[in-house]
C-alpha positions as CSV (number, residue, x, y, z in Angstrom):
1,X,-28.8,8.1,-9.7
2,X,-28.8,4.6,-10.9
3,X,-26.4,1.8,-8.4
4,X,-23.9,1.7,-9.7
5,X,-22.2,-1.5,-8.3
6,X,-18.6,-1.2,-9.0
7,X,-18.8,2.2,-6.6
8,X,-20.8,0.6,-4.3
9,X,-18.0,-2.3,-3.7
10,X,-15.7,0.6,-3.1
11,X,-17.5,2.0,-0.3
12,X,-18.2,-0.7,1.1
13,X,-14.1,-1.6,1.1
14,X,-13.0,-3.4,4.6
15,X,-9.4,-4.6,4.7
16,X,-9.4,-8.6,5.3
17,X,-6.9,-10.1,7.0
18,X,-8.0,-14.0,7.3
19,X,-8.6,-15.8,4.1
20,X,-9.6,-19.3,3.1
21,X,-7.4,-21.9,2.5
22,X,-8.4,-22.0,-0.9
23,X,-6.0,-20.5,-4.2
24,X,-7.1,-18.2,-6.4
25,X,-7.4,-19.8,-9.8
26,X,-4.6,-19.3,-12.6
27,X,-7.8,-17.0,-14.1
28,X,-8.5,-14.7,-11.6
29,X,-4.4,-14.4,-11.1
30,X,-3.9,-13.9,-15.0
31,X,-6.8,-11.1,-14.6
32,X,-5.1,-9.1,-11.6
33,X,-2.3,-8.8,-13.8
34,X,-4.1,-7.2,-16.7
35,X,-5.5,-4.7,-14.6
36,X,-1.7,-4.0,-12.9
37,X,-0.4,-4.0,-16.4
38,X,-2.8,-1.2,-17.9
39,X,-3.1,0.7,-14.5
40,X,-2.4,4.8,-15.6
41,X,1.6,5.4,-15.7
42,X,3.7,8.8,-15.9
43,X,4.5,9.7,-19.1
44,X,3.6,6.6,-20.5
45,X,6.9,5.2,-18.9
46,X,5.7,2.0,-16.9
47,X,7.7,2.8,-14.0
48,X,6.3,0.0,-11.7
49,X,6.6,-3.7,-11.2
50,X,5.3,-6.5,-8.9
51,X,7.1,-9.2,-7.3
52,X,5.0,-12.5,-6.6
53,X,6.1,-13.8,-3.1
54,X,5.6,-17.2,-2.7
55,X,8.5,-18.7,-1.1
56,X,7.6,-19.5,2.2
57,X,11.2,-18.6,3.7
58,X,10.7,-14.9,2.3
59,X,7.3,-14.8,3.5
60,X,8.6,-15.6,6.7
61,X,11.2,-13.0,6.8
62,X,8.7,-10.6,5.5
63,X,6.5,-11.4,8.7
64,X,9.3,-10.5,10.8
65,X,9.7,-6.9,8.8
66,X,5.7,-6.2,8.9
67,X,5.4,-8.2,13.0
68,X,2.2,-9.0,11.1
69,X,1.8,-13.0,10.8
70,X,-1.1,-13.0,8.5
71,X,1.2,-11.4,6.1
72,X,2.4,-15.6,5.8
73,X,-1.1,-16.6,5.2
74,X,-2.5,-14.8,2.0
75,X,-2.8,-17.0,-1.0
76,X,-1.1,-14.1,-3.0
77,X,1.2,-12.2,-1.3
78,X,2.1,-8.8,-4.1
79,X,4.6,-6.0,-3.6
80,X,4.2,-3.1,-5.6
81,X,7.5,-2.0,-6.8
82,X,8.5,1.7,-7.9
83,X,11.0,0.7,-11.3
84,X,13.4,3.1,-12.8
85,X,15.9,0.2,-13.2
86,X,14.5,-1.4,-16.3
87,X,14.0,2.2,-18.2
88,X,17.7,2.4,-17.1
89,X,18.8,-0.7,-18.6
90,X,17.3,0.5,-21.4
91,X,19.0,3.7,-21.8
92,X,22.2,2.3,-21.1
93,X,21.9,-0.2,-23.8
94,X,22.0,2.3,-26.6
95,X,23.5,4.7,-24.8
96,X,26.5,3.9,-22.6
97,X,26.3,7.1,-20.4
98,X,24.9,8.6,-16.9
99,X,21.4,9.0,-17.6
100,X,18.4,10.9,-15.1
101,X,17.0,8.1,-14.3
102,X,17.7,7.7,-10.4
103,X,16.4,11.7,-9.6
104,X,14.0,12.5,-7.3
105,X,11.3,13.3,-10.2
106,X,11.8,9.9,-11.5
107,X,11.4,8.3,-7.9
108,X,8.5,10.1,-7.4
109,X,6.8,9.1,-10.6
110,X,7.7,5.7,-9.5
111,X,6.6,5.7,-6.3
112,X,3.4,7.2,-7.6
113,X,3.1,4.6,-10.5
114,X,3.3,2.0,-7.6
115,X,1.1,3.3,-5.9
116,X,-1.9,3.9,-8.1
117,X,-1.2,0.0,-10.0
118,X,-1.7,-1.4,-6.4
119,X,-5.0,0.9,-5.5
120,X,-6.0,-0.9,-9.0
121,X,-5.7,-4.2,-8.3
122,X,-7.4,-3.7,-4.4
123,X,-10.5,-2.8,-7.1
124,X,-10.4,-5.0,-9.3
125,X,-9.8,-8.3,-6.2
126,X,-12.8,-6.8,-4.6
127,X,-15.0,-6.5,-7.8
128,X,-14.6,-10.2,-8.0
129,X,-15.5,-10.8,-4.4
130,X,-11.6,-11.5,-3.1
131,X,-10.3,-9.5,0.1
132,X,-7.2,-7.6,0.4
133,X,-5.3,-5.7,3.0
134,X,-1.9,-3.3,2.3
135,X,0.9,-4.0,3.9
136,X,2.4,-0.7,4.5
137,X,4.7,-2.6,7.3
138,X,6.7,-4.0,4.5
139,X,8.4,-0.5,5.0
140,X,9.1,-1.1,9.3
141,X,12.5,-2.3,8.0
142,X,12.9,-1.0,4.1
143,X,16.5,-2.0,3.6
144,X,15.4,-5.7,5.0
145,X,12.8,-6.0,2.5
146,X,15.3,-4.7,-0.5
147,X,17.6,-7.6,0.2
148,X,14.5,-10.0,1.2
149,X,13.0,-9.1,-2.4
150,X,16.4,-9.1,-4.2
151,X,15.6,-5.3,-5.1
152,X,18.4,-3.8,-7.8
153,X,19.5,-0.3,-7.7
154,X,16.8,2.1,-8.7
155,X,14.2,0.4,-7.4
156,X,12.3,0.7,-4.2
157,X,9.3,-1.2,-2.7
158,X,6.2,0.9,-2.0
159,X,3.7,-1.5,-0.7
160,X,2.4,-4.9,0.0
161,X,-0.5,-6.6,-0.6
162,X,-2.4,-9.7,0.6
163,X,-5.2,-11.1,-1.6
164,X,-7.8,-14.0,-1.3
165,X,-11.1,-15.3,-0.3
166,X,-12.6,-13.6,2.5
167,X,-13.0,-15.6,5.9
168,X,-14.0,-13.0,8.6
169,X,-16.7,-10.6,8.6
170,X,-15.0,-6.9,9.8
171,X,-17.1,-3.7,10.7
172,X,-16.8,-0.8,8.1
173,X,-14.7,1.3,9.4
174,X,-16.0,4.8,10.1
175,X,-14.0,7.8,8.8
176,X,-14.6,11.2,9.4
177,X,-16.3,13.7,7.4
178,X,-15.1,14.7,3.7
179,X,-15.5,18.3,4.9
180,X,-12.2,17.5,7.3
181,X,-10.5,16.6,3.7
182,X,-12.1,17.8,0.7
183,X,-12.1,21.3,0.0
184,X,-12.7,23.8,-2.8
185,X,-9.2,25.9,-4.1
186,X,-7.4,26.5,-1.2
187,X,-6.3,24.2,2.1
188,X,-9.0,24.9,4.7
189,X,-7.9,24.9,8.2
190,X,-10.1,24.6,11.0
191,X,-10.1,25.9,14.5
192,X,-10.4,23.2,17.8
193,X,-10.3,19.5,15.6
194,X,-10.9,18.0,18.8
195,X,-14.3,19.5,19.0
196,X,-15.3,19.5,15.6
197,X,-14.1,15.6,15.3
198,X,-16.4,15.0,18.9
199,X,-18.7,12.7,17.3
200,X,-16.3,11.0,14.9
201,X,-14.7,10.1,18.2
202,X,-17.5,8.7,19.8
203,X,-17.9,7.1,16.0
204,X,-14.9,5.3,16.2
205,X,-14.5,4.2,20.0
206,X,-17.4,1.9,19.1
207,X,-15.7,0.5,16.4
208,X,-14.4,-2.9,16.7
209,X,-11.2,-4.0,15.0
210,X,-11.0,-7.7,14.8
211,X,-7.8,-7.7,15.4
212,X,-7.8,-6.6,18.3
213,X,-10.8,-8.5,20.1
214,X,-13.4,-7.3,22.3
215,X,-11.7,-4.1,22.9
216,X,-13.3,-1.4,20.2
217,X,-10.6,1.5,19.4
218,X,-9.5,5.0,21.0
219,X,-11.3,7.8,20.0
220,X,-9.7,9.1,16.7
221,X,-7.8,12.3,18.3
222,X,-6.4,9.9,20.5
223,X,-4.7,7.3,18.2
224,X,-3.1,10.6,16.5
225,X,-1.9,11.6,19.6
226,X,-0.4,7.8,20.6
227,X,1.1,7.6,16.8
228,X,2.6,11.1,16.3
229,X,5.0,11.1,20.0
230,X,6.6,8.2,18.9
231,X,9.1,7.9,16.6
232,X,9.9,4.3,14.4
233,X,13.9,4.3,13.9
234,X,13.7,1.7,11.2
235,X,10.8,3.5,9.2
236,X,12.8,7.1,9.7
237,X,15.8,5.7,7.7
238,X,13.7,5.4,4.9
239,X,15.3,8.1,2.6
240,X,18.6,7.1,3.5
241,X,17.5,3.6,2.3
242,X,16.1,5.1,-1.1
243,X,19.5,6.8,-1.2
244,X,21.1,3.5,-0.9
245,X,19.0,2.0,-3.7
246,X,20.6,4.5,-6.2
247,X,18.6,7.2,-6.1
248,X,19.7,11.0,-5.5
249,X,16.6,12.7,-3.8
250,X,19.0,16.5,-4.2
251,X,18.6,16.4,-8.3
């Protein structure tokens, strides 16, 4: 099969968290956009948005959400947004009733919306030789970053993402077999993981996470094991927090 470059970025995706000090041009910026804009929506309703951060004082308090500093850093700082309040608004100015726009199948197609536009744009920043890194963490504290982000009912952020010119040099990650996740018309499940994901193990104890030097990672059985006995109170409240926003998860 002939390279095909654009897939051959994608597998070679490494998430960058230290970027030049140098802006990406109003170009590049305009482009990103585009490709958020005419990302694949449900039912041709445009249920997401992106907010630009660039204040410094929100970054800031976004830092202390995520505990990640380099959030503060990234020449573009993005937040993918699920957004039933402007089809809302829209309703509501024709139409002065209750509407079905805060359910949970309209979250959901939100949330998904979101998070599809933002997998976009990682492609698209990459394809032009930019790094970017997610910043799931903007979720550690969901009802700080609502009033951080100035979020109106019926919305909800879903991600963040930091953008720029690369300026470290990270391993590829390993990842473990697509038999473990890819399967044909039913769920498979497997019998002993720990043995079967032996040498996945061995795989990833070599790997080296920069940010985290000189020590490479625990064995891939072992992070689940360290990540799934503990419990994070502020990330738990995250339906009650959605609730808050407007939405009613029950209809």
């Amino acid at each position: 099969m002939k390279k095909n470059e654009t897939i051959e970025r994608m597998l070679d995706h490494r998430s960058i968290r230290q970027w030049k000090d140098e802006p990406l041009s109003v170009e590049i910026i305009e482009t990103l956009k585009k490709v958020a804009i005419r990302t694949s929506t449900s039912e041709g309703m445009q249920y997401a948005s992106i907010i630009r951060v660039k204040n410094p004082a929100k970054r800031e308090r976004l830092v202390e959400v995520s505990t990640q500093k380099y959030l503060a850093t990234a020449p573009e700082l993005w937040i993918f947004v699920a957004d039933n309040y402007r089809n809302d608004r829209i309703y509501r100015e024709n139409l002065d009733e209750d509407n079905f726009s805060n359910d949970a199948d309209k979250f959901f197609q939100a949330f998904t919306d979101a998070a599809i536009m933002a997998q976009n744009v990682m492609n698209a920043a990459e394809s032009m030789g930019l790094g970017a890194v997610y910043f799931g963490s903007i979720l550690n504290n969901p009802q700080k970053t609502v009033e951080i982000l100035e979020l109106p009912e019926n919305t909800f952020p879903v991600v963040g993402m930091g953008i720029g010119y690369p300026d470290q040099e990270p391993e590829l990650k390993p990842r473990m077999k697509a038999d473990f996740r890819i399967f044909e018309d039913r769920y498979e499940k497997m019998d002993d993981y720990h043995k079967l994901l032996k040498d996945y193990d061995k795989e990833m104890s070599k790997y080296y996470d920069l940010r985290v030097k000189k020590k490479p990672l625990d064995e891939f059985t072992k992070q689940v094991e360290d990540k799934y006995k503990v419990q994070r109170i502020d990330r738990s409240k995250i339906i009650r927090v959605i609730r808050d926003q407007g939405y009613n998860l029950d209809i």
